[in-house]
VEXDODO-677642 format. One record per residue (C-alpha): residue in one letter; x, y, z. Coordinates in Angstrom, 3 decimals. Layout:
<recs>
@res:A; x:X; y:Y; z:Z
...
</recs>
This chain:
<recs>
@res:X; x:183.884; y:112.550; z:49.059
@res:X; x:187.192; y:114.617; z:48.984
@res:X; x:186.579; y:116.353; z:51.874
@res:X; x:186.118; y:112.890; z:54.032
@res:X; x:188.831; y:111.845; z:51.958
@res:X; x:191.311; y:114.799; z:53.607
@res:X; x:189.783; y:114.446; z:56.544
@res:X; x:191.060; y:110.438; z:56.767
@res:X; x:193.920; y:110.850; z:55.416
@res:X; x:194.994; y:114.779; z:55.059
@res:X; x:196.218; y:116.905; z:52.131
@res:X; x:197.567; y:113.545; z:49.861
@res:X; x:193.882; y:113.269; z:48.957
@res:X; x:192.904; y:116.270; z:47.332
@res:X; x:192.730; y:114.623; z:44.303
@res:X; x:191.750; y:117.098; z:41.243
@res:X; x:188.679; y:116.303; z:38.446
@res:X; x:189.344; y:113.576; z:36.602
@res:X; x:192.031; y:112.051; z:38.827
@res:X; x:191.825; y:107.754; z:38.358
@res:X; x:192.038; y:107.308; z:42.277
@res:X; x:189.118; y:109.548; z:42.734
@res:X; x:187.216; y:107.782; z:39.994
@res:X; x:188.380; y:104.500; z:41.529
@res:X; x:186.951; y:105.356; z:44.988
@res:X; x:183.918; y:107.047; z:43.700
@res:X; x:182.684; y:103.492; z:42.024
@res:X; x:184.100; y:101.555; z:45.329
@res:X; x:181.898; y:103.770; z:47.171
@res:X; x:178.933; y:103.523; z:44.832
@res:X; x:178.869; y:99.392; z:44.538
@res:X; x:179.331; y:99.441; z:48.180
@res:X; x:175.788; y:101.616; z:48.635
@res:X; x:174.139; y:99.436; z:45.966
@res:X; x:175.149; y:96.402; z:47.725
@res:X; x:173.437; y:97.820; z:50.952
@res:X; x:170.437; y:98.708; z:48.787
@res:X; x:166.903; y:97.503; z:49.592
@res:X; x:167.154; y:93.997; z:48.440
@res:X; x:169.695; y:93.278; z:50.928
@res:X; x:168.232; y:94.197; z:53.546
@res:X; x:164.945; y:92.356; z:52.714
@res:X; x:166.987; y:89.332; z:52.761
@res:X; x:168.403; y:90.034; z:56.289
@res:X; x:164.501; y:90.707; z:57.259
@res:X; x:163.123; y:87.534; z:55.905
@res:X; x:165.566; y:85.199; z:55.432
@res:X; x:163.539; y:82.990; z:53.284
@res:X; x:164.295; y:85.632; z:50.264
@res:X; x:167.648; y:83.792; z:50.520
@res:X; x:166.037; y:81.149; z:47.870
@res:X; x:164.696; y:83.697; z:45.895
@res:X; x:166.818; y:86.379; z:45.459
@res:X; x:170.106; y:85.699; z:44.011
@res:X; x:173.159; y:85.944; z:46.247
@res:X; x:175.557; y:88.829; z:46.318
@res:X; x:178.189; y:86.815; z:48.366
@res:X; x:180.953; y:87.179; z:45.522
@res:X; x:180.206; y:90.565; z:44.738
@res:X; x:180.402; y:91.894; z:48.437
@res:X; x:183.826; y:89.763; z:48.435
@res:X; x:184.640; y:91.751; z:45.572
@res:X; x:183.714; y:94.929; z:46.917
@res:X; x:185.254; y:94.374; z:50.261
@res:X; x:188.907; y:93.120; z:48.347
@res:X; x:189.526; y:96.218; z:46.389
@res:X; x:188.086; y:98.850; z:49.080
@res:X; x:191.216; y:96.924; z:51.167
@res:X; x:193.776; y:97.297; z:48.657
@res:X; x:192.515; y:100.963; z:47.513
@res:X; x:192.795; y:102.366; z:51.565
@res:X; x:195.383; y:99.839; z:52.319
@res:X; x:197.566; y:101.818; z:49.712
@res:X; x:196.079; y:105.492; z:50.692
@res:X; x:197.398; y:104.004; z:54.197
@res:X; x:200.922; y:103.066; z:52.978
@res:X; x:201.960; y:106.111; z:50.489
@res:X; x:200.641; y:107.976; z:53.833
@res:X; x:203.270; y:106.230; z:56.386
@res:X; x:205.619; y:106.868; z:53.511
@res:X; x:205.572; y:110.707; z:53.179
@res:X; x:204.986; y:110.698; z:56.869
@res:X; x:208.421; y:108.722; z:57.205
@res:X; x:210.141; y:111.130; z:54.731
@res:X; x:209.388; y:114.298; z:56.642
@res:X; x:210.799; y:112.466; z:59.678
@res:X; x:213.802; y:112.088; z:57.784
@res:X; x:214.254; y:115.430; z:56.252
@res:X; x:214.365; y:116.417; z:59.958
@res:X; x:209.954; y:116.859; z:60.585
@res:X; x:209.663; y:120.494; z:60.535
@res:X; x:207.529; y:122.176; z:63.256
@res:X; x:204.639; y:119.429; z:64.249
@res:X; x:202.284; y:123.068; z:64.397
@res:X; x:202.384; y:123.354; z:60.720
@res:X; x:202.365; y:119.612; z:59.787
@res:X; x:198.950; y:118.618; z:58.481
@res:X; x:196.243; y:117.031; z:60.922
@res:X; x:194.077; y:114.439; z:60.143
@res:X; x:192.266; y:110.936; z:61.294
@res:X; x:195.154; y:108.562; z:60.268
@res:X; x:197.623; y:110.168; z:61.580
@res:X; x:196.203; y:110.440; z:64.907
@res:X; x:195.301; y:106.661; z:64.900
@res:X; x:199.137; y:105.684; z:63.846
@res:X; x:200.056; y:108.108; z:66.537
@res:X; x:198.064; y:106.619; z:69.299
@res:X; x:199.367; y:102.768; z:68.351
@res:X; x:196.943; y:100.561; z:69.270
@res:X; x:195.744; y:99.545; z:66.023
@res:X; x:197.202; y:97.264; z:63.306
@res:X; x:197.222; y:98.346; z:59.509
@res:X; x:194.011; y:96.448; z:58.898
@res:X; x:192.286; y:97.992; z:61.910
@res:X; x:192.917; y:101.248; z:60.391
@res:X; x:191.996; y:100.333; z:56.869
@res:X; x:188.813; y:98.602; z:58.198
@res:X; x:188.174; y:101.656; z:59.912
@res:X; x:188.747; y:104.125; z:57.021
@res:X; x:186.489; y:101.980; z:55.037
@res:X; x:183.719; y:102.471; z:57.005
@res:X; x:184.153; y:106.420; z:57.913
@res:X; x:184.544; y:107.056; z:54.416
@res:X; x:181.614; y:105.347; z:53.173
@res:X; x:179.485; y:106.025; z:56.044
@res:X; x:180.375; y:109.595; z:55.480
@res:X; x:179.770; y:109.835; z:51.772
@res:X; x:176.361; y:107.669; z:51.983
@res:X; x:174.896; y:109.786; z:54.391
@res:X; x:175.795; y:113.664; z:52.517
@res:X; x:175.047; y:112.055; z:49.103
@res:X; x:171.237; y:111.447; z:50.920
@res:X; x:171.213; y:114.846; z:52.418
@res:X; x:172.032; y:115.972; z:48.325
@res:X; x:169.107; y:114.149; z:47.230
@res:X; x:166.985; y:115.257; z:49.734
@res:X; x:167.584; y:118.902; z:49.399
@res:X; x:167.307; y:118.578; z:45.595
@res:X; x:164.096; y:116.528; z:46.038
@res:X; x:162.678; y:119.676; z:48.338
@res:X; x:163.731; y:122.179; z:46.002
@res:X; x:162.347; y:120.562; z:43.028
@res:X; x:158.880; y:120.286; z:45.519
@res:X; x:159.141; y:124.017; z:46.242
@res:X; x:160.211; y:126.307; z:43.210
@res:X; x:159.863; y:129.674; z:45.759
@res:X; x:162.799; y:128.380; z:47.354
@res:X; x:164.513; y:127.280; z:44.882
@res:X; x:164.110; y:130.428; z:43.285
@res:X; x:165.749; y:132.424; z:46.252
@res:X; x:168.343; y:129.556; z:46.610
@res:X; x:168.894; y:130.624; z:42.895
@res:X; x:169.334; y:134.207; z:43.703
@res:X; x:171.595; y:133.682; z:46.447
@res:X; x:174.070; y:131.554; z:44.691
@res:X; x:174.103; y:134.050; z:42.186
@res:X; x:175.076; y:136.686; z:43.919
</recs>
């Protein structure tokens, strides 16, 4: 999640262990996956589950609200630093750091929400899909101890 997380929004997000905002987006990102679990889409299937399964309206709301405000402020303490390097005269643009916002802001055609609607979805998008490759590749190893074993051995060395 980090590394999508630097990719977004560059080097301000390489948060360390234990860091709140890295806790904070690591639950965002985990009740946003739940939401989109199996019961969800069941209801989208067959919409007559709609009477039967409870709704998840306010928690989505929920969900959606602080995932703004998190990125929203990822979005603004970016523009910020990006602002102060302008004003302590930029430095070579070679050496300044590259990353997904910055590019958007650059290009101008989006509006603040745009980009943090956008984040949103790269980052979870991102994260959902390598925290299923994880569970795959533990899921084969566990199925396959000869490979795990060499896996073993390799890290090792």
């Amino acid at each position: 999640l980090t590394s999508i997380l630097a990719i977004a929004f560059g080097n301000m997000c390489s948060f360390s262990f234990g860091d709140p905002r890295l806790q904070e987006v690591f639950s965002l990102t985990e009740r946003s996956a739940a939401l989109l679990g199996p019961s969800e889409q069941l209801r989208e299937f067959f919409p007559i589950l709609r009477f039967i399964l409870p709704s998840t309206k306010q928690k989505f709301i929920d969900v959606r609200n602080k995932g703004q405000a998190f990125y929203g402020d990822l979005l603004k303490e970016f523009k910020e630093r990006q602002q102060q390097k302008q004003q302590q005269g930029g430095g070579d643009e070679s050496n300044d750091e590259c990353c997904f916002v910055k590019e958007i802001l650059a290009n101008g055609d989006l509006s603040d929400r745009q980009i943090v609607d956008f984040m949103v979805l790269l980052i979870g998008a991102g994260s959902d899909t390598t925290a299923s490759t994880v569970e795959w590749m533990v899921a084969l190893l566990a199925n396959h101890p000869d490979i795990q074993e060499k896996v073993y051995d390799e890290i090792k060395e």
